[in-house]
mmCIF file of the N, C-alpha and C atoms, coordinates in Angstrom:
data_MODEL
# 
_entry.id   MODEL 
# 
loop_
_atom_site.group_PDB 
_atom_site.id 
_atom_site.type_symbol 
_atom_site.label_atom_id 
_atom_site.label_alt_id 
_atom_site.label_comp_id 
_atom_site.label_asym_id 
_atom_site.label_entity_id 
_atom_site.label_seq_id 
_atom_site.pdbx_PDB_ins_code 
_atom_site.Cartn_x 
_atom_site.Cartn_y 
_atom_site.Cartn_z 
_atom_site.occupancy 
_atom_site.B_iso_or_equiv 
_atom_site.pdbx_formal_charge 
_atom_site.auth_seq_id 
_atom_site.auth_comp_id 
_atom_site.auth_asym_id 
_atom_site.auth_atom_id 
_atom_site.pdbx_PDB_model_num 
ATOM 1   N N  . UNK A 1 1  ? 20.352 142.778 -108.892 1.00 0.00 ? 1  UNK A N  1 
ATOM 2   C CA . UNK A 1 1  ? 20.309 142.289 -110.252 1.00 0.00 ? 1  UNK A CA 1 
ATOM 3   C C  . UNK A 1 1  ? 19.115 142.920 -110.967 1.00 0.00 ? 1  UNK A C  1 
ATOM 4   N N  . UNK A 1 2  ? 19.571 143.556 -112.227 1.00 0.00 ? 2  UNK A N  1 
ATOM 5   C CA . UNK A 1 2  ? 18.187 144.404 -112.780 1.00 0.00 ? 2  UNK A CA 1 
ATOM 6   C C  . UNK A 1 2  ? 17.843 143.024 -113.925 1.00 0.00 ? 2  UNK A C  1 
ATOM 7   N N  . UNK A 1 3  ? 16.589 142.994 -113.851 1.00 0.00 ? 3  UNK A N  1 
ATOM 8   C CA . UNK A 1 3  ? 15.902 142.078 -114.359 1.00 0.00 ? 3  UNK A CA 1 
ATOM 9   C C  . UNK A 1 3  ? 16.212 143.010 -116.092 1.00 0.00 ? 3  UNK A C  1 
ATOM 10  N N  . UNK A 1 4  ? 16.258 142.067 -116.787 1.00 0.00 ? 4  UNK A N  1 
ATOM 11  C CA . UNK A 1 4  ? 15.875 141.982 -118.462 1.00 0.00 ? 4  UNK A CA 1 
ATOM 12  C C  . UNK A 1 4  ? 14.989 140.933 -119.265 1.00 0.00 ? 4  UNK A C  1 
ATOM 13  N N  . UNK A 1 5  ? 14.084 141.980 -120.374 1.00 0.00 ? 5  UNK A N  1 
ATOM 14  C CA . UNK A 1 5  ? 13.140 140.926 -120.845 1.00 0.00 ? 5  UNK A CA 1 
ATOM 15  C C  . UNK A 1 5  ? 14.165 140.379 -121.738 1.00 0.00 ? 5  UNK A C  1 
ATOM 16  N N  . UNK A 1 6  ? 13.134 139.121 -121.971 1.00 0.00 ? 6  UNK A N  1 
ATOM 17  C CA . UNK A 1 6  ? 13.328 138.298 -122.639 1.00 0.00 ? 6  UNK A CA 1 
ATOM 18  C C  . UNK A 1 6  ? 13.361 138.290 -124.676 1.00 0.00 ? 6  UNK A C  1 
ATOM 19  N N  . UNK A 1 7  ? 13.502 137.767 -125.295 1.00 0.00 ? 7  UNK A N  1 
ATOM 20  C CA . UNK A 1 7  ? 13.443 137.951 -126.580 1.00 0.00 ? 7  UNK A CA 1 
ATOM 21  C C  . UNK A 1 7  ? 12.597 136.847 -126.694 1.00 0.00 ? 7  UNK A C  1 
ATOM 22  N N  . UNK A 1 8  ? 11.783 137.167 -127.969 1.00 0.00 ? 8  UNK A N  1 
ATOM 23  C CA . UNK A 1 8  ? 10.683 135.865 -128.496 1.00 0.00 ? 8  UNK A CA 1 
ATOM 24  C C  . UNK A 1 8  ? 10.915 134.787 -128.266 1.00 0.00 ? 8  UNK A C  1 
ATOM 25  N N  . UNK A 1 9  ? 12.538 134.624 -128.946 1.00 0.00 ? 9  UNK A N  1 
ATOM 26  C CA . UNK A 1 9  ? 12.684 133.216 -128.947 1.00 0.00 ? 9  UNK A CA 1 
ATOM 27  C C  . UNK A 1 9  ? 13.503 132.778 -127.660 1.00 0.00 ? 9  UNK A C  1 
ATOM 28  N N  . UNK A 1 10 ? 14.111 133.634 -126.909 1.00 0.00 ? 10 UNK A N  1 
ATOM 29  C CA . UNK A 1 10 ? 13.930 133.079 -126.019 1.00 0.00 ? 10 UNK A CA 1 
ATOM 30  C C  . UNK A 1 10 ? 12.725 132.459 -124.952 1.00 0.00 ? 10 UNK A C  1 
ATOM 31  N N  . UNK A 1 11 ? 11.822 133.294 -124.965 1.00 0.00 ? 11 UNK A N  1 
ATOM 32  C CA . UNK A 1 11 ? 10.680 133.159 -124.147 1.00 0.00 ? 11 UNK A CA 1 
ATOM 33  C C  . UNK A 1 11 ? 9.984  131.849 -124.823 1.00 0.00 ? 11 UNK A C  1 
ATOM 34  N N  . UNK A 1 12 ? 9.946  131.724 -125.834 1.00 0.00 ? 12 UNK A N  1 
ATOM 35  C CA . UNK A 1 12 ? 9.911  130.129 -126.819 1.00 0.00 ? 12 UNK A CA 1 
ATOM 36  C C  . UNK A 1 12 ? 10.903 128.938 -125.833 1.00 0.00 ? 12 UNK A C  1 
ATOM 37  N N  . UNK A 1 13 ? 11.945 129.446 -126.001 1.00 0.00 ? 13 UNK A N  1 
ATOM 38  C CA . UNK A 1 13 ? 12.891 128.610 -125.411 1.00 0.00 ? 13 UNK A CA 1 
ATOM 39  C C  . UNK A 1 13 ? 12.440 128.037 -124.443 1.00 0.00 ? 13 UNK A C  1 
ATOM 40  N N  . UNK A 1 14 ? 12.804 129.068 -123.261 1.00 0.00 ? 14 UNK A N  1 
ATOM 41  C CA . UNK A 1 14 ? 12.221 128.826 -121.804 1.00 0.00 ? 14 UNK A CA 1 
ATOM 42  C C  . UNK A 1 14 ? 10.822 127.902 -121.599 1.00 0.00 ? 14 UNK A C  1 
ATOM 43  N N  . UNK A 1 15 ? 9.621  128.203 -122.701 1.00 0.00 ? 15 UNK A N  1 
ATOM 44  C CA . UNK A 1 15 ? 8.834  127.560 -122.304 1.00 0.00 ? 15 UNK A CA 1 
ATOM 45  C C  . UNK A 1 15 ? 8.834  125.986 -122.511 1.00 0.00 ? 15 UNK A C  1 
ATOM 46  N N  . UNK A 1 16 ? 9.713  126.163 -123.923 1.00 0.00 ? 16 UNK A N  1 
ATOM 47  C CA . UNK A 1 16 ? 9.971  124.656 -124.322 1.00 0.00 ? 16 UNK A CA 1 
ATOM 48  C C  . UNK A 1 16 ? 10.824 123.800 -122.687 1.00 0.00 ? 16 UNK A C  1 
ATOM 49  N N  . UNK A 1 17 ? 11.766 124.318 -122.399 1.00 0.00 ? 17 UNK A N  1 
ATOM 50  C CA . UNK A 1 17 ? 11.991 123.735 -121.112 1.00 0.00 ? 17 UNK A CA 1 
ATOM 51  C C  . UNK A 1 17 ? 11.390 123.694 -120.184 1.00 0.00 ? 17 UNK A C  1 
ATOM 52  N N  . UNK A 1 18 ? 10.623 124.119 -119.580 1.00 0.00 ? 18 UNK A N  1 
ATOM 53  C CA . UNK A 1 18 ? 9.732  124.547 -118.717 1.00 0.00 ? 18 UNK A CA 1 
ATOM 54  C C  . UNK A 1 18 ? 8.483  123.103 -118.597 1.00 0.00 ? 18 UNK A C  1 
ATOM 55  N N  . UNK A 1 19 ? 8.492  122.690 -120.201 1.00 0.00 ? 19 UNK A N  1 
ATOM 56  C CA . UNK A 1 19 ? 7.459  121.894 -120.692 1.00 0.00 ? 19 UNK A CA 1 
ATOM 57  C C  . UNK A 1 19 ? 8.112  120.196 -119.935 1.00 0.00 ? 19 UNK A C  1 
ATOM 58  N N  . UNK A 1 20 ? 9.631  120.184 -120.023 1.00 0.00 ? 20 UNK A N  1 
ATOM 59  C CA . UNK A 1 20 ? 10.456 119.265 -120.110 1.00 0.00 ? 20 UNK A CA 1 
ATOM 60  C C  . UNK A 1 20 ? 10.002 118.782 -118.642 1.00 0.00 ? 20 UNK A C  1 
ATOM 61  N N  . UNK A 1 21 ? 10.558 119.913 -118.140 1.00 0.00 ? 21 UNK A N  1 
ATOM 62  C CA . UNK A 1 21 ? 11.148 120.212 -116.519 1.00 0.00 ? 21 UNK A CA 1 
ATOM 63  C C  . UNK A 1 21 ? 9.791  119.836 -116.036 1.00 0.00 ? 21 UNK A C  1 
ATOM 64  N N  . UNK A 1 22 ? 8.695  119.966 -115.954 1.00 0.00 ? 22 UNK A N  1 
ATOM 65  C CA . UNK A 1 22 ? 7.260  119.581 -115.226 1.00 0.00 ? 22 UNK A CA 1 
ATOM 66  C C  . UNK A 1 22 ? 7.020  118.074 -115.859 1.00 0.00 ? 22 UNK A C  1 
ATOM 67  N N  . UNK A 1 23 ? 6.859  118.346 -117.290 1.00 0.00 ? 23 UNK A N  1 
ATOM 68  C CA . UNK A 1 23 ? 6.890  116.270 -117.362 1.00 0.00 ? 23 UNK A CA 1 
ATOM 69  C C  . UNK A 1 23 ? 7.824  115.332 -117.072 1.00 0.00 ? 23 UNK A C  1 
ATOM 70  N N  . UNK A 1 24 ? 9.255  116.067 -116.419 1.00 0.00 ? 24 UNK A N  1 
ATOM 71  C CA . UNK A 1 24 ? 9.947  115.092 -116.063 1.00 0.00 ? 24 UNK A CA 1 
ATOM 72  C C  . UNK A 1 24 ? 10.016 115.370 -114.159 1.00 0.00 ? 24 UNK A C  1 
ATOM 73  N N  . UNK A 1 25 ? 8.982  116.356 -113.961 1.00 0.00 ? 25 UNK A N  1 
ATOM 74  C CA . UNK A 1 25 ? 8.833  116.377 -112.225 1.00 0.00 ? 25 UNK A CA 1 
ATOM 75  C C  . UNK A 1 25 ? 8.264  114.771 -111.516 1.00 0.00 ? 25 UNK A C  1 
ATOM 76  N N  . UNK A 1 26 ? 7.376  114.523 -112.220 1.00 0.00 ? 26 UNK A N  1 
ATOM 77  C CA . UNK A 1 26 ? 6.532  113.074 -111.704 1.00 0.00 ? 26 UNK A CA 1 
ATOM 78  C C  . UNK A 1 26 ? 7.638  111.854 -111.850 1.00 0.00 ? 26 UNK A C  1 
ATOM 79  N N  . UNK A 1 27 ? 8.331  111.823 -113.143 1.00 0.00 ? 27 UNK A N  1 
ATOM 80  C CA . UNK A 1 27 ? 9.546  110.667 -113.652 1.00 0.00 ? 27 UNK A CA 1 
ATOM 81  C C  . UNK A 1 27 ? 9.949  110.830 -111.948 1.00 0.00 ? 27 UNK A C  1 
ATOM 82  N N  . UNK A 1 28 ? 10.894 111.698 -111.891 1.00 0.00 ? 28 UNK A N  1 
ATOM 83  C CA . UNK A 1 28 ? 12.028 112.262 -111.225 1.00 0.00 ? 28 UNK A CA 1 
ATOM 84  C C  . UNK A 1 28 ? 11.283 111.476 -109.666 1.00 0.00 ? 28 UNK A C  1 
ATOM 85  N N  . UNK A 1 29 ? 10.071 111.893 -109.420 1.00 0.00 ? 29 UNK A N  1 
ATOM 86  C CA . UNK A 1 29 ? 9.925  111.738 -108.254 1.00 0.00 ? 29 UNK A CA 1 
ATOM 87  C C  . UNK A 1 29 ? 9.396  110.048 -107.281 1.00 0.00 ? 29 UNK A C  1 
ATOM 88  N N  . UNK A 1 30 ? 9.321  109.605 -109.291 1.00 0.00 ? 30 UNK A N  1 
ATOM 89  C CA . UNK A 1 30 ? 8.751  108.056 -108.781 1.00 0.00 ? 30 UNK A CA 1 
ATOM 90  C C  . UNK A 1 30 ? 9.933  107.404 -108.387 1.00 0.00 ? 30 UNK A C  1 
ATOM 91  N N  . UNK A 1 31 ? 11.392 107.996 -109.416 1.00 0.00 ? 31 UNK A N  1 
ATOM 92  C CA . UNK A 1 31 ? 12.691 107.144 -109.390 1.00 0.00 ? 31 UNK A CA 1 
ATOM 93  C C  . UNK A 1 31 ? 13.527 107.237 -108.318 1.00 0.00 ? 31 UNK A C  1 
ATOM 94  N N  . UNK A 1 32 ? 13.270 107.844 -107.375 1.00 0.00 ? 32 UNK A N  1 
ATOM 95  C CA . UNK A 1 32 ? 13.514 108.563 -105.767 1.00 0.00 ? 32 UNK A CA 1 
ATOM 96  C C  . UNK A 1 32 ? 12.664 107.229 -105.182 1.00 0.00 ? 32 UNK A C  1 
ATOM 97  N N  . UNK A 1 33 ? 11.576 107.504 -105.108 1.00 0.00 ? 33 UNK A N  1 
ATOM 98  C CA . UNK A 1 33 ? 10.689 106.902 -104.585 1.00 0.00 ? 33 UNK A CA 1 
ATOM 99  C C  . UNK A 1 33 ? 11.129 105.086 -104.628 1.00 0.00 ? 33 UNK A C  1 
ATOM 100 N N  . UNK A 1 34 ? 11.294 104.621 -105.768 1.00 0.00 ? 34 UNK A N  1 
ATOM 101 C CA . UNK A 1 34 ? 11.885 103.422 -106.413 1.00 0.00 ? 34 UNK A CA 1 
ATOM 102 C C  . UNK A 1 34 ? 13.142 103.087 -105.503 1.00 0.00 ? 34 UNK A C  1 
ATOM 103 N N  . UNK A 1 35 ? 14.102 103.715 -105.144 1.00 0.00 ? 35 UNK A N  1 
ATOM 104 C CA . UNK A 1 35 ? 15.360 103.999 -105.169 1.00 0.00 ? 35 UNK A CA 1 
ATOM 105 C C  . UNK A 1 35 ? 15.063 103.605 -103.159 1.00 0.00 ? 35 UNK A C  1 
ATOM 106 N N  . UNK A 1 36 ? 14.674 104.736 -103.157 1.00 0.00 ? 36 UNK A N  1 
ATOM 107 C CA . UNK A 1 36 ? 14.404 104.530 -101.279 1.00 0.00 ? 36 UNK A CA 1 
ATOM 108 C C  . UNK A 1 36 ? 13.975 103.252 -101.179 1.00 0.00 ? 36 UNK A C  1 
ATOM 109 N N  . UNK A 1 37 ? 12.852 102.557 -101.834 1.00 0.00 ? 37 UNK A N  1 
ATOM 110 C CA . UNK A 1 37 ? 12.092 101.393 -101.615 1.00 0.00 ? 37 UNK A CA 1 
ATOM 111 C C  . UNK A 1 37 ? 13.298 100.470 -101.413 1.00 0.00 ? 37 UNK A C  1 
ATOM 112 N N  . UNK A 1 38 ? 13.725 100.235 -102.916 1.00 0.00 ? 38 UNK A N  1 
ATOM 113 C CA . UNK A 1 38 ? 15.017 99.476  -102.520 1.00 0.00 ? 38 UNK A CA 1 
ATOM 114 C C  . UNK A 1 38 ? 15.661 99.417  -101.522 1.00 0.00 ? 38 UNK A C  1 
ATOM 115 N N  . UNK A 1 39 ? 16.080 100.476 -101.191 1.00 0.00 ? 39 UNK A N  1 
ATOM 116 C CA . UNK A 1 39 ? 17.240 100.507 -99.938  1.00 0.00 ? 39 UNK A CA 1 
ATOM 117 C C  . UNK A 1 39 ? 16.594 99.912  -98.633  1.00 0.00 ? 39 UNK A C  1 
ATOM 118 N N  . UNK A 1 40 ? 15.331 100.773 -98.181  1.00 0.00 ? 40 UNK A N  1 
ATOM 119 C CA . UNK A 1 40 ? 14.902 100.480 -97.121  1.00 0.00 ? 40 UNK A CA 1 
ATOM 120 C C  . UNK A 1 40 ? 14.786 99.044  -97.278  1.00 0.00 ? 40 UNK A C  1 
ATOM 121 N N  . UNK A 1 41 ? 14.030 98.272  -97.814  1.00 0.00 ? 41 UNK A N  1 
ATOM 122 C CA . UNK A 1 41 ? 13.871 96.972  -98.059  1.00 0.00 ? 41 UNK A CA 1 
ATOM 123 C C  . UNK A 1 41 ? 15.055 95.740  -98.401  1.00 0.00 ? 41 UNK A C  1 
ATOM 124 N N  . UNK A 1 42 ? 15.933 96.790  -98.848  1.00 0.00 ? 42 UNK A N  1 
ATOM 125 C CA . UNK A 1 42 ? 17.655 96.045  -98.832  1.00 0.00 ? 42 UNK A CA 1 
ATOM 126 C C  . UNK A 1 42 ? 17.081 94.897  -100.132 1.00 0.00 ? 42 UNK A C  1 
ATOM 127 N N  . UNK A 1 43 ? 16.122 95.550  -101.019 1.00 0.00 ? 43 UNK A N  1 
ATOM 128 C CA . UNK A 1 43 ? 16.153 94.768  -102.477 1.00 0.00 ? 43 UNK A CA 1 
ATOM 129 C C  . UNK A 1 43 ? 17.532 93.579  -103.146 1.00 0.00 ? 43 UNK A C  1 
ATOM 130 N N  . UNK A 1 44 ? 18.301 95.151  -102.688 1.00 0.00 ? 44 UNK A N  1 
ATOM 131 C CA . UNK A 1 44 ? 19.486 94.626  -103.604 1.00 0.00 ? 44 UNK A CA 1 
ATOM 132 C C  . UNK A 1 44 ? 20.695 93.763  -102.969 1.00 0.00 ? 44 UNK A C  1 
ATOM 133 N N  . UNK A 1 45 ? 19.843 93.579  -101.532 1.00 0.00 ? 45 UNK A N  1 
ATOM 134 C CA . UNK A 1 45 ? 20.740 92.581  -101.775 1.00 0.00 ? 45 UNK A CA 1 
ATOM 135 C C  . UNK A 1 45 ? 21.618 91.114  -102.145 1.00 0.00 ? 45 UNK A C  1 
ATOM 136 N N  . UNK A 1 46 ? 20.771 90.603  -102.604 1.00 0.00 ? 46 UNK A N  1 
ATOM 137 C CA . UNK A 1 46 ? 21.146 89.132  -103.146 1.00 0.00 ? 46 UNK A CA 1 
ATOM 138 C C  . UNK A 1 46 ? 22.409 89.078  -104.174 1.00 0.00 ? 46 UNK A C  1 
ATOM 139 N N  . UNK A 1 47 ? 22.612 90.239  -104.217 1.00 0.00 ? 47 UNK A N  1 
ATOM 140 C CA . UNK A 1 47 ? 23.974 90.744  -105.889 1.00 0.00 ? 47 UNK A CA 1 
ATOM 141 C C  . UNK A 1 47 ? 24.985 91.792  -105.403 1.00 0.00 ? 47 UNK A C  1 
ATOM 142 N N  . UNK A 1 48 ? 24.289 92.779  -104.357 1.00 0.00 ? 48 UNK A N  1 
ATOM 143 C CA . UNK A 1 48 ? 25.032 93.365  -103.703 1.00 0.00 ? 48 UNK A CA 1 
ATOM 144 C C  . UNK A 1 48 ? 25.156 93.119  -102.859 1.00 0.00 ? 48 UNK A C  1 
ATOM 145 N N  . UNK A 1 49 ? 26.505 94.057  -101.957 1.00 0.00 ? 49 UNK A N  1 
ATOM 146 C CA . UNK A 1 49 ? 26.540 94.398  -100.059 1.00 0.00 ? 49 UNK A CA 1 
ATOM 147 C C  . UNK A 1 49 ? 25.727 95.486  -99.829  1.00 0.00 ? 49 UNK A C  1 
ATOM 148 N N  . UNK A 1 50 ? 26.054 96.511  -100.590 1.00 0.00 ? 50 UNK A N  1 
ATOM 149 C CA . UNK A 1 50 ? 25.336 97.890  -100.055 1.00 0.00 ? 50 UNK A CA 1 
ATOM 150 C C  . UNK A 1 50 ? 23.917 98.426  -101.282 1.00 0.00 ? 50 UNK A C  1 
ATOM 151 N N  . UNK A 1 51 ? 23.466 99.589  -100.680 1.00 0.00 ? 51 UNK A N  1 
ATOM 152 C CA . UNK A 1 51 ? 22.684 100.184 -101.725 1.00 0.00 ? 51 UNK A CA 1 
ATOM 153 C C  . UNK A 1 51 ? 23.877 100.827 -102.386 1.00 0.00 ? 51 UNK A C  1 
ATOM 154 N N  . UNK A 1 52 ? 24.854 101.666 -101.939 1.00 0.00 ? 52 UNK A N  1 
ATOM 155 C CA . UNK A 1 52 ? 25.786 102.486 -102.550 1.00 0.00 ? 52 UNK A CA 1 
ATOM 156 C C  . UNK A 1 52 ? 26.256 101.343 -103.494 1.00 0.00 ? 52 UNK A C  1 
ATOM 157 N N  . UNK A 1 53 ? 26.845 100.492 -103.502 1.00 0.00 ? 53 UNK A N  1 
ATOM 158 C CA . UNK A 1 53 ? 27.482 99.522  -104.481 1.00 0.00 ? 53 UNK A CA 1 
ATOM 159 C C  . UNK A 1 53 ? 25.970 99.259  -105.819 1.00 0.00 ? 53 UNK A C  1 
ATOM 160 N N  . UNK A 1 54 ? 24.699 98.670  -104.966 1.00 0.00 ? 54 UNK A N  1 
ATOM 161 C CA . UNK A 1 54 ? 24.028 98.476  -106.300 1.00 0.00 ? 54 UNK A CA 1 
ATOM 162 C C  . UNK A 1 54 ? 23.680 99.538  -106.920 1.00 0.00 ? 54 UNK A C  1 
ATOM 163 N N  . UNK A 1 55 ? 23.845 100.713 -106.533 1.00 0.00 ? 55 UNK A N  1 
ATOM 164 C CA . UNK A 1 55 ? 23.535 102.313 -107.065 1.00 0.00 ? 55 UNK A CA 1 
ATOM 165 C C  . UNK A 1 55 ? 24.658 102.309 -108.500 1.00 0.00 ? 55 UNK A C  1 
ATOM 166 N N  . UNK A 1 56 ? 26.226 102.205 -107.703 1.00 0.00 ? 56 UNK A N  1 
ATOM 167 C CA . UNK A 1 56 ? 26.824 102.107 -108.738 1.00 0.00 ? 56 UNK A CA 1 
ATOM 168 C C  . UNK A 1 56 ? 27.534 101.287 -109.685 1.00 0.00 ? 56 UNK A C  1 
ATOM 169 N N  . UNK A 1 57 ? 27.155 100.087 -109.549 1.00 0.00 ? 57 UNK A N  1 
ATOM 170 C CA . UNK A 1 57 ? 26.984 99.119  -110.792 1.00 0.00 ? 57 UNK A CA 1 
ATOM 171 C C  . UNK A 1 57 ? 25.804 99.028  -111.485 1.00 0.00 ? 57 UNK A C  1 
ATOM 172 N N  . UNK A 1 58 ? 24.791 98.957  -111.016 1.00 0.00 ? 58 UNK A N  1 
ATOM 173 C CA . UNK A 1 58 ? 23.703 98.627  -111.601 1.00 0.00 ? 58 UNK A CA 1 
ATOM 174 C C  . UNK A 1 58 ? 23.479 99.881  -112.144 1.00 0.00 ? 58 UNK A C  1 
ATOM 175 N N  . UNK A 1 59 ? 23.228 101.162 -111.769 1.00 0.00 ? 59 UNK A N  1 
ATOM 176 C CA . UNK A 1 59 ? 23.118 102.401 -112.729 1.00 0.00 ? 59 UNK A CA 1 
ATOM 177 C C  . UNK A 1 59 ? 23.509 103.105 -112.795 1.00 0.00 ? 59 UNK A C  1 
ATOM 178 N N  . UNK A 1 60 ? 24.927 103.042 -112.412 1.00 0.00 ? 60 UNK A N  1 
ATOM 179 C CA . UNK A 1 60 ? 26.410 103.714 -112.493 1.00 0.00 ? 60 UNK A CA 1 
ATOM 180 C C  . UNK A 1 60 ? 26.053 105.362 -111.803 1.00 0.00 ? 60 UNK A C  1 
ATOM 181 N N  . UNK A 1 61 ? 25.712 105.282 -110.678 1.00 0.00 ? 61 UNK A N  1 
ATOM 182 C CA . UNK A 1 61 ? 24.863 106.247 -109.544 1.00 0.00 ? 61 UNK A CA 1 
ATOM 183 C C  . UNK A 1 61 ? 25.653 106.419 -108.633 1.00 0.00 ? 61 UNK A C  1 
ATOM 184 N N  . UNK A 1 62 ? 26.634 107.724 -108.383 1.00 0.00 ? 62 UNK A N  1 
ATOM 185 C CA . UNK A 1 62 ? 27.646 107.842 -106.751 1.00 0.00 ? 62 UNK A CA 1 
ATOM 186 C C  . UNK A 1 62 ? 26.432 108.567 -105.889 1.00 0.00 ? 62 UNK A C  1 
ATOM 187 N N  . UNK A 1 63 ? 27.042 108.837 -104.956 1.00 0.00 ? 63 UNK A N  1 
ATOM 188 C CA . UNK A 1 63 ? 26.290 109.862 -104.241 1.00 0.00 ? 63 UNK A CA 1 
ATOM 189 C C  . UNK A 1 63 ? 25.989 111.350 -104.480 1.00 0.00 ? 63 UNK A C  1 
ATOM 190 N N  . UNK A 1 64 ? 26.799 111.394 -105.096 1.00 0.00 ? 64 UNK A N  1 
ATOM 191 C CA . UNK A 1 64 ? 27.360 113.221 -106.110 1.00 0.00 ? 64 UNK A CA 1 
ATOM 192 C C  . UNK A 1 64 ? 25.399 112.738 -106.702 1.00 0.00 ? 64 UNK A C  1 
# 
């Protein structure tokens, strides 16, 4: 694959995402974090059977 530069606004672009993608690295990694807690701890279950079930009612979450 031969590499090609970029155009201004793309390189604008990219950084604007770039900006997204790192302030939403920490989000991303607490809501994992959140998510395991639950499970391991079986939070959910007083409303649910499974984590898979409170995944997808409560925040409409498959495994996909």
């Amino acid at each position: 694959m031969t590499a090609t530069a970029l155009t201004t606004t793309e390189k604008t672009r990219l950084e604007q995402l770039e900006v997204i993608i790192q302030s939403g690295l920490q989000t991303f990694v607490q809501v994992g974090i959140a998510l395991l807690t639950i499970k391991d701890e079986q939070l959910y279950r007083e409303k649910h059977e499974t984590f898979e079930n409170y995944c997808r009612v409560r925040w409409e979450m498959s495994r996909r």
